[in-house]
C-alpha positions in Angstrom: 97.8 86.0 107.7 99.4 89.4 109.0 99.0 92.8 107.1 102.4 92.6 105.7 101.4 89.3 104.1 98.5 90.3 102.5 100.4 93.3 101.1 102.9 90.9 99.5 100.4 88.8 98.2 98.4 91.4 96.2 101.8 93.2 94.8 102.6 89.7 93.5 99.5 89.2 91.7 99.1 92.6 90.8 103.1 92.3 89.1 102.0 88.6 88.1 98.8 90.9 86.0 101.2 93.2 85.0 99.1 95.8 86.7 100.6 99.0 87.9 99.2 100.3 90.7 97.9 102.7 89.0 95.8 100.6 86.7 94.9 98.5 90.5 93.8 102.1 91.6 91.8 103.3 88.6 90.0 99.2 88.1 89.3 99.1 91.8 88.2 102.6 92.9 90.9 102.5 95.4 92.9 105.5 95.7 96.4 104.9 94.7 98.3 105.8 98.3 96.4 103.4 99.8 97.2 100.5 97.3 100.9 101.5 97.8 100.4 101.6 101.5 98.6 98.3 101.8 100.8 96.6 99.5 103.7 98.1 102.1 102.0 96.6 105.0 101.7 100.1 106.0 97.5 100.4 106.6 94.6 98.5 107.8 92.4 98.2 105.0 88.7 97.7 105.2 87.3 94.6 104.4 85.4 96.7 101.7 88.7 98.1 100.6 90.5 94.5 100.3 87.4 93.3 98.5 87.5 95.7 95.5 91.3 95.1 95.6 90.8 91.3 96.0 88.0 91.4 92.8 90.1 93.3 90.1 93.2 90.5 90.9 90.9 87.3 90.7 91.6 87.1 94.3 89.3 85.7 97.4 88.9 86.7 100.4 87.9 83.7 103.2 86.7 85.0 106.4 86.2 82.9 109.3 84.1 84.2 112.2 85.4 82.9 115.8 82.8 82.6 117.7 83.1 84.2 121.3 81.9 82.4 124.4 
């Protein structure tokens, strides 16, 4: 999953919530331009960052580790 992907995927459930992104913002202690800019596809969260995001939509996060030989 790209960065534009997982920017549509939280505006959906944040619209689905009937969250603004304000309300995302002020819930998640995420500042507000970077909500809009992640939901645009725009930024490269940190994992941190998607995690609050991730918690105030219901949302998981599954992270697979390659490992490098």
């Amino acid at each position: 999953m790209d960065l534009k992907e997982i920017g549509e995927l939280i505006k959906k459930r944040r619209e689905f919530l009937h969250l603004r992104q304000e309300d995302l913002s002020e819930l998640s202690k995420v500042a507000i331009k970077t909500i809009h800019l992640v939901e645009q596809g725009n930024c490269n969260p940190s994992f941190d960052t998607l995690k609050k995001v991730a918690e105030v939509l219901g949302l998981e996060i599954d992270l697979k580790i390659k490992k490098i030989s």
